[in-house]
N, C-alpha and C positions, 0 to 999 in steps of 0.2 A: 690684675687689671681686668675690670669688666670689659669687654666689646661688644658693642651691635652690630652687625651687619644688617644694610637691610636691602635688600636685591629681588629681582624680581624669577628669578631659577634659582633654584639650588639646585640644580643636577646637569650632568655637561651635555647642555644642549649646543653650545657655539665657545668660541675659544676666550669671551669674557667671561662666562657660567664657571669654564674649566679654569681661568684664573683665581676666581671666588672660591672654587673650591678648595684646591690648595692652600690658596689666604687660612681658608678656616683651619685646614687640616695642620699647617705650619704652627698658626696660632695657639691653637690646643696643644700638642707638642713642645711647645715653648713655657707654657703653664698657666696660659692666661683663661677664663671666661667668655667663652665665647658663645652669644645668639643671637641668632640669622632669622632674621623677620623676612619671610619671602609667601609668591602667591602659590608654589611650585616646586617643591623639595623632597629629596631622599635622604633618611637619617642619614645622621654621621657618628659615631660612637665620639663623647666628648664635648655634641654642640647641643644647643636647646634651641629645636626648631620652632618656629612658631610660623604656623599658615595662616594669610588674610583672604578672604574673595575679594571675586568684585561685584559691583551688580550684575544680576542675569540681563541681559538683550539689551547691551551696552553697545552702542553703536563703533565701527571700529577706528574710524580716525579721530577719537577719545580713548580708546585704549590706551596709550601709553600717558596720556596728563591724570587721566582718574589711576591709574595703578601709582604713578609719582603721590596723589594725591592721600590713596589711601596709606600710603607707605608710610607719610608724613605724619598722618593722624596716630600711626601704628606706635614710631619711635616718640612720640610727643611723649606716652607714658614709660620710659622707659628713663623714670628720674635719677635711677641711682646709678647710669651705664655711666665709664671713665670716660669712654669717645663711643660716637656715632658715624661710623662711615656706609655710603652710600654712594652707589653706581650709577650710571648713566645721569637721568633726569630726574631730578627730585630736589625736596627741600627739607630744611629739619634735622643735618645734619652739621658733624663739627668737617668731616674729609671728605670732598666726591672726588671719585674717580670716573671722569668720563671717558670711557674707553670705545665708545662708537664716535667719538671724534665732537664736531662744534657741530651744531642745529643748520645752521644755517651752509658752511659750506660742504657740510654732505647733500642738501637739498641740492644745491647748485649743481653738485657732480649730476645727481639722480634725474633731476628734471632735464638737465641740457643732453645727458648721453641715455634719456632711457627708449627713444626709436634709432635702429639699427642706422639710419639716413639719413633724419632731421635732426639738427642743435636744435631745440628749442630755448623762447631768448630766455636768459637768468628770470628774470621777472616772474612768468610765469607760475613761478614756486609759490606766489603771496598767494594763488587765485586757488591753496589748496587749504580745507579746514583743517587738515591733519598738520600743515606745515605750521601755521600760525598756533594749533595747541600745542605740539613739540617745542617751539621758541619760548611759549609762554613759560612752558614748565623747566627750562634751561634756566631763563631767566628770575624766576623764583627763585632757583638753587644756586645761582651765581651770585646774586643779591641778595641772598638771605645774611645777616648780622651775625648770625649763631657761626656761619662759615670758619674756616679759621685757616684749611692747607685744599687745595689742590692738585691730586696726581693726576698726571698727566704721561701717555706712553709712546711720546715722543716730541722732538722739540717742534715735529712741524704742528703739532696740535698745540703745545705752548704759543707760537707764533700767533694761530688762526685767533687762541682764545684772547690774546691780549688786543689783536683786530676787535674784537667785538666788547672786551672788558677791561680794558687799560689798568682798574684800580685793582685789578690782582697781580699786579707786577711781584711783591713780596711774597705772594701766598701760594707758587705754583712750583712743586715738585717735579722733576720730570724723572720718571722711571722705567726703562724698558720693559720691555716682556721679555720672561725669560725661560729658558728649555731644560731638559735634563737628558743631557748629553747619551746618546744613542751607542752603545757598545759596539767597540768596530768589526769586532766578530759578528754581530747585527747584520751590519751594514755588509760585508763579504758575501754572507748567507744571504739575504736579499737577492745579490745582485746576482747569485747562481740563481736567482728562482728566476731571472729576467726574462728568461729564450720563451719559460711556458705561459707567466704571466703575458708579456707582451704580443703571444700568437692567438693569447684566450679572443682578443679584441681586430685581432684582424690587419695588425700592425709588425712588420719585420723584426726579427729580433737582434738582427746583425744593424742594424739603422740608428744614426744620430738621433736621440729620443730625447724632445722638448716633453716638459711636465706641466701642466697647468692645474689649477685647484682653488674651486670657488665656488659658490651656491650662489652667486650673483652675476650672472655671465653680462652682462651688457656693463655695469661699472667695474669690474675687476678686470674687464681688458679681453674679453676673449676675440672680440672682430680681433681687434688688433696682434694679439697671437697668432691666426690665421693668419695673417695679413704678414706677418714677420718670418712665420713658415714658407710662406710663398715667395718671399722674398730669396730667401734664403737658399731657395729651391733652385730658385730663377738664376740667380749670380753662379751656384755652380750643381748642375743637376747631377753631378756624381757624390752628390754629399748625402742624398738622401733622408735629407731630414724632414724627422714627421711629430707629431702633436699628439699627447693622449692627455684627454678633458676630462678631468676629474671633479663633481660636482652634480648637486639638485641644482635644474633651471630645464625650460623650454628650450629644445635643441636646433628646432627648426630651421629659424632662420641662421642659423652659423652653419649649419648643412647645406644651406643653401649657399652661402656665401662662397663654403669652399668647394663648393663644385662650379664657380663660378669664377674662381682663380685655380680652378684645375689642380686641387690638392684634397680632393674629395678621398680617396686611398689613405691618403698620408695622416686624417685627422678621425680620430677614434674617442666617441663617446663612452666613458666608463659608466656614469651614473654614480652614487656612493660605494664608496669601498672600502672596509671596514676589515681588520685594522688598515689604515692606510699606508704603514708603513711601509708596505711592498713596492708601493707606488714609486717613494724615491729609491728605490733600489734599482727600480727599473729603467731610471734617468739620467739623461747627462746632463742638464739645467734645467730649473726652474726658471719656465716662462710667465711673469708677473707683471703685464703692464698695466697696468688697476689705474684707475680714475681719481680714486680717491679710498684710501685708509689709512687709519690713525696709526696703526700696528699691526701689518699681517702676519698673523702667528706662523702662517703657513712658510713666512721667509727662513726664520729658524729652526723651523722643523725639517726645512733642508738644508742647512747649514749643516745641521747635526749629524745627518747623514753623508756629510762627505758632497755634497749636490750645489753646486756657483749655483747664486740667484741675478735672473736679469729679471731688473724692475724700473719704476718711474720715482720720481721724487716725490712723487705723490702717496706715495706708501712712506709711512714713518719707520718700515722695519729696513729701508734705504741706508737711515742714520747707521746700519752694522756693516753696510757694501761698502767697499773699497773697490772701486773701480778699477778692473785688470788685474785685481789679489785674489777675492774671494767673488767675485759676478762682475756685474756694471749695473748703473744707474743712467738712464736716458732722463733727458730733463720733461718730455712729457710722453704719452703714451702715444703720440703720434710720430714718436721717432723711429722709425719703421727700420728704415734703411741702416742706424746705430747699432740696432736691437738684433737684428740680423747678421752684422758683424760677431758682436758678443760673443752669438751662438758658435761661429765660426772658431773662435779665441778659447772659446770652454774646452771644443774639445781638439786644439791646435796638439800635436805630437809634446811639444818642447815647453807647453803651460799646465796640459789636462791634468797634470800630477799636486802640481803645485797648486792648482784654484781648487781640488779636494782637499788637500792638506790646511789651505789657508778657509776653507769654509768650518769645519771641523774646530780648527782655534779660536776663532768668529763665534763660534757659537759656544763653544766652553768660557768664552769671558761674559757669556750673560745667561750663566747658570742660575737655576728657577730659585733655588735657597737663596741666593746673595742677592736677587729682587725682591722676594719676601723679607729679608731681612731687613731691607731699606723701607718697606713700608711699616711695617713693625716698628725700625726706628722713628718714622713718620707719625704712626698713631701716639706712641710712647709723647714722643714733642708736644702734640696738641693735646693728652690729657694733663701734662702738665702745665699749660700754658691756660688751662682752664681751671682750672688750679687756684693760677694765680690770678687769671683775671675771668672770676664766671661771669661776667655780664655782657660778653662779648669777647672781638676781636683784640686782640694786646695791639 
């Protein structure tokens, strides 16, 4: 079977790039044909890369509707492919996978939480040209005829989309994102590296260690980490628990925050840290209370390590918590006082054992092959279904 991918990386730049990459790398290995029309890529042994531009001194909130656009033009020739599948925002294909979530309520998160102080009101999103070219090119792809499946990585993204496209009720997949389970001799070795890792930053190595990780500090929750630390702090200050920030973003103002709930000591900016692995070695939860994502890779990736995740429901990687098994889910990131408990419960004498053991299971039931697999069965469906019916939708 022929496939196109058409994306706009091929190389891991963020944790949808690194899902694509796999796709392909799965795909070839399985025996099929695979070319990646992208703006942006590293060979693959196996795939046929094909690079687009864009214009030069393209203005930048049209960067992503002219990249959808050329992308569009790109697969248009691309007569003899079985299936077309495409990411994010685009049209012109038979599968999208939108993996940054629905147009409109990521705006919402971004605009109402992006000053550390001010909601600003929802509305405000329409008065942005980038926001209304982002909808436009959603919309294209959502209503395109050619359409035919849907994936989706998680049901709160199914939900969002049916809010906004009710006639995809038939044509929407939902598929996790999925890990590849971390050797627990990995995970043992990490955790001896913790005492020198965790003093590299200025952080106690004997200390209850919240883990946070995000290159979007203001929607992925970081005030509100702070804020859950300090809490935390505050209910019993023999606990000692402290915060290491892992992530690109302006630090400033969360510096400041937490020297203004008196936990300026206790909260340690890493910057990127590469491999990261180390990181949940050196943790006892994952603190995640995010604004808004479809799928944070980053939930499973401590899973895998043996690491509970506390999160919002507002992260679609929630759907893998079991609250009191393997982390908690707060129902929004302003559940401070919750969130704070959690913390306490991770790492309780008579649970800590059991919420690493039940994280670790959690994440080997959404191992990366048996996701791939399911889209692979996904694409296999719509080229036959094109098959039978090329003039559209069956």
């Amino acid at each position: 079977m022929k496939i196109v991918l058409a994306v706009r990386y091929f190389r891991p730049v963020g944790g949808m790039e690194k899902f694509t990459l796999n796709l392909a790398r799965f795909l070839v290995k399985r025996g099929h044909r695979v070319r990646v029309i992208a703006f942006d890529g590293d060979p693959m042994p196996g795939v046929d890369l094909v690079r687009i531009s864009l214009p030069f001194g393209m203005l930048r909130p049209m960067r992503d509707w002219m990249t959808a656009r050329r992308l569009a033009a790109a697969v248009a020739g691309e007569a003899d492919a079985d299936v077309i599948y495409g990411e994010q925002k685009m049209w012109g294909c038979d599968v999208l996978r939108p993996a940054g979530g629905v147009e409109d309520e990521y705006w919402k998160a971004h605009v109402c939480y992006r000053h550390p102080t001010l909601n600003w009101p929802e509305a405000t999103r329409h008065m942005s040209l980038k926001h209304a070219l982002d909808v436009d090119a959603e919309q294209r792809g959502m209503r395109d005829p050619r359409l035919r499946r849907v994936i989706v990585n998680s049901d709160l993204i199914r939900r969002q989309l049916l809010l906004h496209y009710p006639f995809l009720q038939d044509q929407i997949d939902v598929i996790h994102e999925g890990i590849t389970l971390a050797p627990v001799a990995s995970g043992e070795r990490l955790r001896a590296e913790r005492p020198a890792f965790l003093t590299r930053f200025g952080l106690d190595p004997a200390a209850p260690t919240a883990l946070f990780v995000g290159h979007d500090f203001r929607r992925k929750g970081l005030r509100q980490a702070i804020q859950v630390i300090a809490e935390a702090r505050r209910r019993r200050p023999q606990s000692g628990w402290q915060l290491l920030v892992v992530g690109r973003d302006r630090p400033a103002a969360f510096r400041t925050l937490a020297r203004q709930l008196g936990v300026a000591s206790a909260v340690a900016f890493a910057g990127s840290v590469f491999p990261a692995d180390i990181c949940f070695g050196a943790a006892d939860a994952l603190l995640f209370p995010t604004l808004y994502d479809p799928f944070a890779n980053v939930t499973l990736e401590a899973l895998s390590f043996g690491v509970p995740v506390i999160t919002t429901r507002l992260n679609g990687g929630c759907e893998v918590i079991e609250s009191g098994v393997n982390g908690w889910v707060a129902p929004t990131a302003g559940a401070i006082g919750e969130m704070a408990s959690a913390l306490e419960r991770a790492i309780a004498p008579d649970q800590r054992e059991a919420w690493r053991q039940a994280a670790r299971e959690s994440a080997r039931a959404n191992d990366l092959t048996g996701k791939l697999g399911s889209i692979e069965a996904v694409l296999q469906a719509v080229a036959e279904d094109r098959r039978r019916f090329p003039k559209g939708r069956a």
